[in-house]
C-alpha positions, -999 to +999 in steps of 0.1 A: +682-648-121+720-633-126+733-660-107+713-692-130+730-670-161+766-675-147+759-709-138+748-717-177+777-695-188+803-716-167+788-750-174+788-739-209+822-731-209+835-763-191+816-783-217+834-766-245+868-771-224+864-806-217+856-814-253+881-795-266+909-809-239+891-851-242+900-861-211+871-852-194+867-879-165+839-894-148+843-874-118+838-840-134+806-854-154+792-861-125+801-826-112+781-812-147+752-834-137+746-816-104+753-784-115+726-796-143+701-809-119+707-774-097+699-753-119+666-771-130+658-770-094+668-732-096+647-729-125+619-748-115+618-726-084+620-693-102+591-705-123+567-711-093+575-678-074+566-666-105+538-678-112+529-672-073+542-631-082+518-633-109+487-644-089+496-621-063+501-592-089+464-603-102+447-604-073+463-574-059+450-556-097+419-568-093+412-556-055+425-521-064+404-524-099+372-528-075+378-505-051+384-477-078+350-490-096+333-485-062+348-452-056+336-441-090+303-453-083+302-435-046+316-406-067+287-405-088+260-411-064+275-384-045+275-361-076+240-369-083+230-366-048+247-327-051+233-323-086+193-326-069+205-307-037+217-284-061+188-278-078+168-278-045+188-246-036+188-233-068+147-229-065+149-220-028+173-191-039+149-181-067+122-182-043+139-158-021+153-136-046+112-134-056+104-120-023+132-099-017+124-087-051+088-080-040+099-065-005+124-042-026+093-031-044+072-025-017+100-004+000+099+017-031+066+016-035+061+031+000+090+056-007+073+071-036+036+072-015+060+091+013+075+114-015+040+117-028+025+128+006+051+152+009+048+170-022+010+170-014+015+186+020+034+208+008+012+218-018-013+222+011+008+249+027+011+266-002-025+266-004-032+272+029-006+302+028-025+322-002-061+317+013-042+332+046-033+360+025-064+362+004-083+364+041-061+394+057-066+410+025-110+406+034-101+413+069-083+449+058-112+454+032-140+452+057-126+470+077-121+500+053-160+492+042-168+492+080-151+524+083-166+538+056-200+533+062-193+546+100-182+581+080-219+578+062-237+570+084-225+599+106-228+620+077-264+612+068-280+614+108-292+644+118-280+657+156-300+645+185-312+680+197-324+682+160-345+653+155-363+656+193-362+692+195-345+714+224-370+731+250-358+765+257-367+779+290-399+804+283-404+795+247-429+766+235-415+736+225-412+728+185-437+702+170-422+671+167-427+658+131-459+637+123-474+659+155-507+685+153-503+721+158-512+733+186-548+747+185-558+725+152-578+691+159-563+660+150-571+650+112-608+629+113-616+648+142-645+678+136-642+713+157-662+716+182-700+723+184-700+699+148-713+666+146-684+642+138-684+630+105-696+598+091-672+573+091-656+563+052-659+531+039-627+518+027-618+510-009-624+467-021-596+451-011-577+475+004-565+475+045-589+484+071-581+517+091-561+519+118-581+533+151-570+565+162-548+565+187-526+532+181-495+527+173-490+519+134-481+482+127-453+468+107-449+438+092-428+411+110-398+398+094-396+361+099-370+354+119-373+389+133-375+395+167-410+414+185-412+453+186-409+466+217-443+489+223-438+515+246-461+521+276-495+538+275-491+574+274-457+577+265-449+594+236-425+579+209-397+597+193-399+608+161-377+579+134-358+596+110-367+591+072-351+565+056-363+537+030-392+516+030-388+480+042-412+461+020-436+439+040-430+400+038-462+385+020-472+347+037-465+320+014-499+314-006-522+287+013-551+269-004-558+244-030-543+262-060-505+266-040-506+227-028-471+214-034-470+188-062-468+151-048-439+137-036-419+108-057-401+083-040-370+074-055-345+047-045-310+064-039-280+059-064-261+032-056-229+039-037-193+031-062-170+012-044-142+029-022-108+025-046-073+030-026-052+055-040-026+033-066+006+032-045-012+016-011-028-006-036-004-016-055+014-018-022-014-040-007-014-066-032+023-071-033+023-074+007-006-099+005+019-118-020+049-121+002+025-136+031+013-159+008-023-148+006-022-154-036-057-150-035-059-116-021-028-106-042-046-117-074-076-098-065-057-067-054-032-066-088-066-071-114-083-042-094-051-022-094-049-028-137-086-021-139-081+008-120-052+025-133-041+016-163-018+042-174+005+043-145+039+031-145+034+001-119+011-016-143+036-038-160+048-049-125+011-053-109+007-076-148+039-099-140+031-104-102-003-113-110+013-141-128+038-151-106+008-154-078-013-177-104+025-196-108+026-201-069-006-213-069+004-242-093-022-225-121+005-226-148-021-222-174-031-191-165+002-180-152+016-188-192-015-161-197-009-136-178+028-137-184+024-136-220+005-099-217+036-090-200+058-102-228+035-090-256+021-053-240+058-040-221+082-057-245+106-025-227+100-036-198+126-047-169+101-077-163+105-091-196+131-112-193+118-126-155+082-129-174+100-155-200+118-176-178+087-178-156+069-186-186+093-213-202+093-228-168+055-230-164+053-247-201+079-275-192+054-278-158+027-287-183+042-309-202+054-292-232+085-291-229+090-281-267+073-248-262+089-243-228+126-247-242+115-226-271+105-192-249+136-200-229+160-201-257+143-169-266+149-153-234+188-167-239+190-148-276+172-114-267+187-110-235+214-131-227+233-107-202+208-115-175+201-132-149+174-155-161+192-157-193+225-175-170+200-197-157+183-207-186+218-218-198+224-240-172+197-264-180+218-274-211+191-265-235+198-273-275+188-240-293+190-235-329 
């Protein structure tokens, strides 16, 4: 190009010479002509690489403009393809945190059933340490009363030699008590050379005489065992005195003691065995991790039916929903998470309760109502955790 501009520039400048000298001959016109007819070659040849620069420089543009278009389009494929995946682990995460939520529960849960149990075993041994004492303290009791009555009882018998008499060599042996003098006839019996008396006729209704001779009966204890008679002959020691022992009357026989008729009645009916609240509660929330929703729903309505002014109740209330959630029941999960919301606004499970909730209303279909509780959940309590995932759905709150 710098060479075409000195070629102009000098023909330019011969032409002005030559008209300015006039004697400009027909060889050096000749001369201008070629150098004319060069540079219109030169020119003509600058245009067409060019315009072949151009084409190239367009083609060239419009090869790199569709490969950046297609790398864009790759790019957002890609990007979409993450976005879903994204999502994908996003639930999968919140499915685990769920169950490592509940297993974290159940570990404390069984923590404070341990702490429990020991607090009651030791209670036990306390227990079972002042019966210990209160049952030494009997033992040394009884055995001052046992002593004691030894000391009266010796007190109160008389001496052996006194009660059966003592035969002295030469001297005649002292009447035993109850016994007849020596010389006098027994009672009932007439001296001799008399005619015995006429037997008497007992009074109505009371016992009939005992025969002479016999030994006097007693009344049996029931439950008592037989007394033991002694032979014939032998004489029996004199008892010593002491108190009465009543005779046992039979129970009255005979038409006016009959015992009134027996009623048969059917028997109460047995309540149902209820597990103690923290194997319960513990129960249920195992029987949600394995996935038996059924059993868990069961287990957390017993456990609030049961006891429901403990402090798990809340908890049994949200898990009961988030088993009617996995079950796809979002209707009733919006329920039961709603009592949650509405009965333990306090609680820790709130916030989890809302999100649940928002989540289960978009499921449904409405998703005004779901992105309503969730922007709730985002003003209220927007430090946690649920609250940073409820903002990355790109909700428009008021």
């Amino acid at each position: 190009m710098n060479g075409i501009r000195r070629n102009l520039w000098s023909l330019a400048v011969f032409s002005l010479a030559t008209m300015l000298g006039g004697c400009a001959g027909n060889e050096e016109m000749e001369a201008m002509r070629r150098d004319v007819a060069n540079l219109r070659r030169d020119m003509a040849g600058l245009t067409k690489a060019s315009e072949s620069n151009r084409s190239f420089t367009d083609e060239r543009l419009g090869r790199v403009e569709r490969e950046i278009k297609g790398r864009v389009e790759e790019t957002l494929k890609e990007g979409e393809g993450s976005r879903v995946a994204l999502n994908q682990r996003v639930d999968e995460l919140s499915t685990e945190t769920r169950f490592v939520q509940g297993k974290l529960e159940e570990n404390a849960s069984v923590l404070r059933d341990l702490q429990g149990r020991t607090d009651d075993t030791a209670q036990q041994s306390r227990q079972v340490g002042a019966k210990v004492g209160g049952l030494e303290q009997q033992v040394k009791q009884l055995d001052q009363q046992v002593r004691m009555l030894g000391q009266q009882m010796r007190a109160v018998s008389p001496p052996v030699g006194q009660t059966l008499g003592t035969v002295v060599p030469g001297q005649p042996a002292a009447a035993l008590p109850g016994a007849a003098a020596p010389g006098v006839p027994p009672a009932g019996v007439p001296p001799s050379g008399q005619p015995p008396l006429p037997p008497t006729q007992p009074p109505a209704g009371a016992p009939a005489p005992i025969p002479s001779g016999s030994p006097p009966a007693t009344a049996a204890l029931p439950g008592a065992a037989a007394p033991v008679m002694p032979p014939a002959g032998v004489p029996t020691p004199a008892q010593p005195a002491g108190p009465a022992i009543p005779a046992v009357q039979p129970p009255a026989t005979g038409p006016s003691a009959a015992a009134p008729p027996m009623v048969a009645t059917a028997p109460p009916p047995r309540p149902q065995p209820v597990l103690p609240p923290e194997e319960l509660y513990k129960t249920a929330l195992s029987d949600y991790t394995k996935g038996d929703y059924d059993l868990a729903i069961e287990g957390f309505r017993t456990y609030i039916r049961a006891y429901p002014r403990t402090s798990l109740v809340a908890n049994a209330q949200y898990w009961l929903g988030e088993s009617y959630y996995s079950q796809k029941n979002y209707a009733q999960a919006i329920e039961e998470f709603n009592i949650v919301i509405r009965d333990y606004p306090d609680n820790p499970k709130v916030p989890s309760a809302l999100f649940k909730q928002g989540d289960a209303y978009v499921q449904v279909g409405d998703t005004k109502q779901g992105t309503a509780v969730l922007c709730e959940l985002i003003a209220k309590h927007a430090k946690t955790r649920e609250a940073r995932l409820a903002k990355e759905r790109n909700l428009r709150c008021k």
